[in-house]
N, C-alpha and C positions, 0 to 999 in steps of 0.2 A: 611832592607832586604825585597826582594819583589819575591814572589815565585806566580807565574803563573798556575802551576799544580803540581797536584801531583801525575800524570800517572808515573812516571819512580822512584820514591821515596816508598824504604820500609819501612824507618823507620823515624819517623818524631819525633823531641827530643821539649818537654819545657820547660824552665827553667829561672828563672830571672835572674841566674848568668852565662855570655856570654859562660865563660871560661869553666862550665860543659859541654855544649852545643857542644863546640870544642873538648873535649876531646874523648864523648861518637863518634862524627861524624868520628872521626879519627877513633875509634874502630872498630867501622862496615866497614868502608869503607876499610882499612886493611883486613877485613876479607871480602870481597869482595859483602856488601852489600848497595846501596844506600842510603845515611842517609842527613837529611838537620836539620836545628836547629833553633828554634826561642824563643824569650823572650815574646814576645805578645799571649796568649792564645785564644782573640780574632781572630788573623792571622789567626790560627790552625784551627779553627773551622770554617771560612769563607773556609778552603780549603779541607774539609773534605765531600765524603758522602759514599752513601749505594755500591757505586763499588767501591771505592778505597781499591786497595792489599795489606794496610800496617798495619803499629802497633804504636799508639803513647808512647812514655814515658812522662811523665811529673811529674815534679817535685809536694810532696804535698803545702808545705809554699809556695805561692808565694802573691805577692800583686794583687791588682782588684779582680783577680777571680783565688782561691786555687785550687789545683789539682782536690780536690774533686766534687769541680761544674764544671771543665773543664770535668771530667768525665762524670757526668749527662749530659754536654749536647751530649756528643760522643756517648752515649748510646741514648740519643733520636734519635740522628740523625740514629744509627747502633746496634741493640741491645746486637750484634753479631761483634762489632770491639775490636778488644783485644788492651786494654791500661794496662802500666805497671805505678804505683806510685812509686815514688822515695821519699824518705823521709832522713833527718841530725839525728831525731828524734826517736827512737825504740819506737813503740807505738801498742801495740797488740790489743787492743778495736781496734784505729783509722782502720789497718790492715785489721782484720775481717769484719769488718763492711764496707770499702772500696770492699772487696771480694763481699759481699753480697749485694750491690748496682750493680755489672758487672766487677771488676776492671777483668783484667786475672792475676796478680800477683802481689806484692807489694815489694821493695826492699830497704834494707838500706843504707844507704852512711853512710861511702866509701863502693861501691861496687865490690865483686870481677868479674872482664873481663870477666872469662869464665863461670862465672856462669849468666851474663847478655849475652850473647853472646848465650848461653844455652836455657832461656827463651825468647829474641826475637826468634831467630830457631823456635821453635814449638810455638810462637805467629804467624812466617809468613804461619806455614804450616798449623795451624789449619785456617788462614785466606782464604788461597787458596783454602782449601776443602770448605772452605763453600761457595764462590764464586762460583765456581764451581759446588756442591750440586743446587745451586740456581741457575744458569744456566740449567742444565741438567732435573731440575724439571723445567723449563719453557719448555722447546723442549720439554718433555713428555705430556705437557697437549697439546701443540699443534698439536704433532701426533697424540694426543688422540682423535682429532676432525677429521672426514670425510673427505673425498675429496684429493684430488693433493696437491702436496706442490711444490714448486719452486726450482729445484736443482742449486747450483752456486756459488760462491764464488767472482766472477770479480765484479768492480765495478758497471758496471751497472745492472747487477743483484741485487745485492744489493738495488740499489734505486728504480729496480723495485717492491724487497718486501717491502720494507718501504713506496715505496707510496700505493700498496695495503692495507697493514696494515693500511694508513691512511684515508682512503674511503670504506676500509669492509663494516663497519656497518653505513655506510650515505646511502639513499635512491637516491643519483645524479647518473643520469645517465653518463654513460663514453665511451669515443673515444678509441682502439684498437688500436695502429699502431706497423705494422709491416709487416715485408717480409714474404713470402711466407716458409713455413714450422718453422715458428720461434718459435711457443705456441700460438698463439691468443686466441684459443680456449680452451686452458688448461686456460688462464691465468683468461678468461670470467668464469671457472667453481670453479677456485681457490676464485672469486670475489663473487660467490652464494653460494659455498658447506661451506666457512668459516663467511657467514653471516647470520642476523637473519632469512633471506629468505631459510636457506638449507632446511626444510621440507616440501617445495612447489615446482612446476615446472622448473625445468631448460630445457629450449625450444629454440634450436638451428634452425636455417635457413639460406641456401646458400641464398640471393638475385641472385648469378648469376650461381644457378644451375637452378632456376626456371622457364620454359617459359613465357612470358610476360604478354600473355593469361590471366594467371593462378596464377599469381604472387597474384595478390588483393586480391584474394576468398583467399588464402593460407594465406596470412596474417589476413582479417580480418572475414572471415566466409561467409557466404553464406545461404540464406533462401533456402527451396525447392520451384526449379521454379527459380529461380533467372537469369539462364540461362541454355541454352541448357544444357544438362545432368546433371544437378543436379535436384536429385529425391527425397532426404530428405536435412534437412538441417545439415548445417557443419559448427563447429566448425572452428574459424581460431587462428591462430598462436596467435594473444596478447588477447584473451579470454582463451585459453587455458595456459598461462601465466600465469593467474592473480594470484597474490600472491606473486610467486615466479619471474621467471630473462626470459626475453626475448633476443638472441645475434641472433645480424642480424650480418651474416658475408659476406664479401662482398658488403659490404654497396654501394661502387662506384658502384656496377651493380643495383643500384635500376632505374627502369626507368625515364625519369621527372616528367610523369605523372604523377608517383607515389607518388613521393618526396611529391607535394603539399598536398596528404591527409596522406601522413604519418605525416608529419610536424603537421598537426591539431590534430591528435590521441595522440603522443607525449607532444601537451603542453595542450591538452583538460582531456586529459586520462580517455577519452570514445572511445567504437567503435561501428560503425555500422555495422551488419552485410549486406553484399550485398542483395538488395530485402527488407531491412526492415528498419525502421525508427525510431526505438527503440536502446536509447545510451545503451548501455553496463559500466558501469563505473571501471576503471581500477587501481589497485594497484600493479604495477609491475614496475623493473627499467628493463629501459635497457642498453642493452651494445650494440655496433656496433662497430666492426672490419675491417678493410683497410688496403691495403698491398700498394697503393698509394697515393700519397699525394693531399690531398681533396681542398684544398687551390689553388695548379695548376689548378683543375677539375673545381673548380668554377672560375678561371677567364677565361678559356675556355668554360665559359658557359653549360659546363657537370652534374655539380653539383652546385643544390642550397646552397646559402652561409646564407640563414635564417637557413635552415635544416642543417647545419655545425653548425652553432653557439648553436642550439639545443642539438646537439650531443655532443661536444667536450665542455662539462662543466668540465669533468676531461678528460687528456688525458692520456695515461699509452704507452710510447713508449717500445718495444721489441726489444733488440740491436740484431741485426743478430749475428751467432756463430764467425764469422769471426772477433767481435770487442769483444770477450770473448773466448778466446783460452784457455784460463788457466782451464774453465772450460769443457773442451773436453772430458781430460780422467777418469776425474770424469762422466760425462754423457754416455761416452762410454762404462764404467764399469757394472755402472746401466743396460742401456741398455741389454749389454751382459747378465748379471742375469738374468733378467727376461725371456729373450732367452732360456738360460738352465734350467731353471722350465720348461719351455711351451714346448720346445721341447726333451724334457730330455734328452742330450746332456751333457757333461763334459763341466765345462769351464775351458778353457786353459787362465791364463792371458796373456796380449797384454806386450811385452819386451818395451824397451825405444826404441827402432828405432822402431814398429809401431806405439809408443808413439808423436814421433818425426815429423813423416809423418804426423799422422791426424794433428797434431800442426801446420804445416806447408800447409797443403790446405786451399783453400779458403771456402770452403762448399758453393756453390752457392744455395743447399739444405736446408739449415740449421738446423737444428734439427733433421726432418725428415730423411733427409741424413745421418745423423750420428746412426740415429737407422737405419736408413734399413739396413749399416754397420755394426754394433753390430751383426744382426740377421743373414745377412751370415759369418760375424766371425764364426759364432756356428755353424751352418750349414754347412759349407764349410771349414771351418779352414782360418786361418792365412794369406797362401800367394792368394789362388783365391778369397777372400775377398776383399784384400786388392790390388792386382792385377786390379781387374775389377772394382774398386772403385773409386781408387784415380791414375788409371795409372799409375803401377808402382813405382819407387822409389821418392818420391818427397823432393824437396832438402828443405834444412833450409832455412830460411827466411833470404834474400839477406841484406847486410849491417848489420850483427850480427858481433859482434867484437871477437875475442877470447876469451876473458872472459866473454860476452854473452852469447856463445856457449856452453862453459864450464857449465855458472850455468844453463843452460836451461836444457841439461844433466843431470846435478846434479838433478835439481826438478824432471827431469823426473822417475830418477832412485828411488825417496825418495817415489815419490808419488808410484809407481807400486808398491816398498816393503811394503807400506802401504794399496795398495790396497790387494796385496798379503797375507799381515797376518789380514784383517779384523779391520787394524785400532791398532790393539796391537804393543804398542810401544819395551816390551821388543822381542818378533820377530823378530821386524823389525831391532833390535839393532844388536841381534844373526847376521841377513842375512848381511847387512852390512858391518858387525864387525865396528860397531860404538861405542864408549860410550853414552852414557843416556844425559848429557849436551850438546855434539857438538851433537848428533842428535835434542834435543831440541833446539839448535842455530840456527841449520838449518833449521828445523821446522818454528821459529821465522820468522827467513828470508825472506822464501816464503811463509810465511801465511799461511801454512799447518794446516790444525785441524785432528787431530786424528777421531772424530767422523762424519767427512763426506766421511770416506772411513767404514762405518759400512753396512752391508747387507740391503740396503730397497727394497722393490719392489712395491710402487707404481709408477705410471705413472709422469713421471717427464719433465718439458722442456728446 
């Protein structure tokens, strides 16, 4: 037998007699719970760790290695994974002392059905809660820390926290890209406020708000005297830095000129200030953000391709909202909240047809569009919101099939009740009139988490 995973398996049986193996597999599964069975205790344990949902049984007599060291190593591996001993033998010492090592129960053959049936039950529930527990206590510590979090649930959102996650805490500097209103700048502060760097400067600069003049002094300081109207001297942007995060946004608008001494400053990590000949030495990362593609820029000779290669040691791309729909009326929600604190204001939830609409636009905006929408939601209600927004009724997304239709509907309906009652499932159940399993099915389905329709209000992108 050769078992691959053990994501969709609740109960995993071991025993050196095939035939026990079958019978318990039957039992569960009758009773509508996933069961697989193996004779090899080595298998077992090559296929076990700290996330799996399940419960093993395993026989105590077996040859190589007895239940009892099969236990020990599931406890190394879980200290907290409930294993049930099955034993031919009544043995009250062996029992207790199995208990007292981790087992979660001990039982004798012949077994009765519903009394095994009984204790895997509240083996897989106390496994859930603690899965769970253990979950919930990681989200807590990470709220617990400062700063933006990344709201989302679509795929690329996704890889965008998991590459964040993977470049936190490195000192390499990172490439930005993304469209215009996407987070760049959330995403630059998510990269400082959750690193060792949050108790030092987070120091933002447009390169292409700045006139060109004035761009150099502004980045690297200035003596007094240096030039016309400077009358003391000034601090510039990557000395006022130092420590902490420098985000050059708009990087494409830095001039050529420029590029060549930024490029030296970046890999020297000294600065000069204008007027003086004295390095400044520097301990700051930076970030730079671009809403185009720098790669074009430099084979049109716009942008240096040293000062590319400099930058984009890590890149962190930003998928426009447009290729993340799912996460819309999660962001729209948020949004809307923080509207009603600031403005104090009622909030009216958004029904599945305005659900629908926003799903359905393109947001050439992206983000930003989607809150300046949330804020006259509040402001204005409903229809002049959504009217002066997205013009009017806008239709479903073309080439949707009837059962498309259907469950995009469905999601839309599941997720509002869930926004609606704050994430509480038995509510949501009420408003529906669902049962607790098909709405959990459905749940399933679309990936739904109870806990990302809960009240936050920080700033999210």
């Amino acid at each position: 037998m050769s078992l691959e995973t053990l994501t969709n398996i609740q109960v995993l049986i071991v025993d050196d007699e095939p035939h026990i193996g079958t019978v318990l597999m039957q039992l569960f599964e009758l009773n509508g719970l996933n069961a697989e069975a193996t004779t090899d205790p080595h298998l077992a344990i090559s296929l076990i760790d700290r996330d799996w949902p399940g419960v093993v049984i395993t026989d105590v007599n077996m040859p190589g290695m007895d239940g009892i060291s099969l236990l020990a190593q599931c406890i190394r591996i879980d200290a907290d994974l409930p294993v049930v001993l099955l034993t031919g033998f009544g043995d009250i010492a062996m029992a207790v002392s199995a208990l007292k090592q981790g087992a979660y129960d001990f039982l004798e053959k012949p077994f009765n059905n519903e009394h095994m049936l009984d204790v895997v039950k509240r083996a897989l529930e106390k496994r859930s809660l603690t899965l769970e527990n253990r979950k919930l206590k990681k989200q807590l510590e990470s709220h617990a820390i400062p700063g933006p979090r990344i709201l989302g649930n679509s795929p690329g959102i996704v890889r965008l926290r998991n590459l964040i996650d993977m470049v936190v805490n490195t000192p390499a500097d990172v490439l930005i890209e993304g469209e215009t209103g996407t987070g760049k700048e959330l995403v630059a502060r998510c990269l400082h406020d959750h690193s060792p760097r949050h108790q030092a400067n987070f120091v933002a600069i447009n390169c292409g708000a700045i006139p060109e003049n004035l761009i150099e002094s502004e980045l690297f300081g200035a003596e007094a005297g240096a030039f016309t109207g400077i009358d003391k001297a000034r601090v510039g942007k990557f000395e006022f830095a130092n420590g902490g995060t420098l985000f050059l946004d708009e990087i494409e608008s830095t001039p050529l000129s420029l590029q060549v001494k930024l490029l030296r400053v970046l890999e020297d990590r000294k600065v000069e200030r204008l007027g003086s000949n004295k390095s400044i030495p520097l301990d700051i990362r930076v970030v730079a953000a671009t809403k185009v593609d720098l790669k074009q820029l430099c084979d049109k000779g716009e942008f240096r391709q040293d000062l590319l290669y400099r930058l984009n040691l890590v890149t962190i791309p930003i998928p426009p909202l447009k290729e993340r729909r799912e996460d819309i009326p999660l962001l729209f929600l948020h949004f809307a909240r923080i509207a009603s604190a600031r403005y104090h204001k009622e909030l009216i939830f958004p029904s599945a047809e305005h659900h629908a609409r926003m799903t359905a636009h393109d947001w050439p905006g992206n983000v930003r569009e989607l809150r300046n929408l949330a804020e006259r939601y509040v402001l204005l209600g409903a229809e002049s919101a959504f009217a002066a927004s997205l013009g009017g009724h806008a239709q479903l997304q073309s080439g949707m099939s009837l059962s498309q239709r259907v469950e995009f509907f469905e999601r839309m309906l599941i997720e509002e009740a869930l926004s609606h009652n704050r994430g509480s499932i038995k509510q949501t159940m009420e408003q529906l009139e669902l049962p607790r399993k098909t709405l959990y099915d459905k749940m399933r389905k679309y990936d739904l988490d109870r806990k990302h329709y809960l009240n936050d209000t920080q700033e999210e992108a």
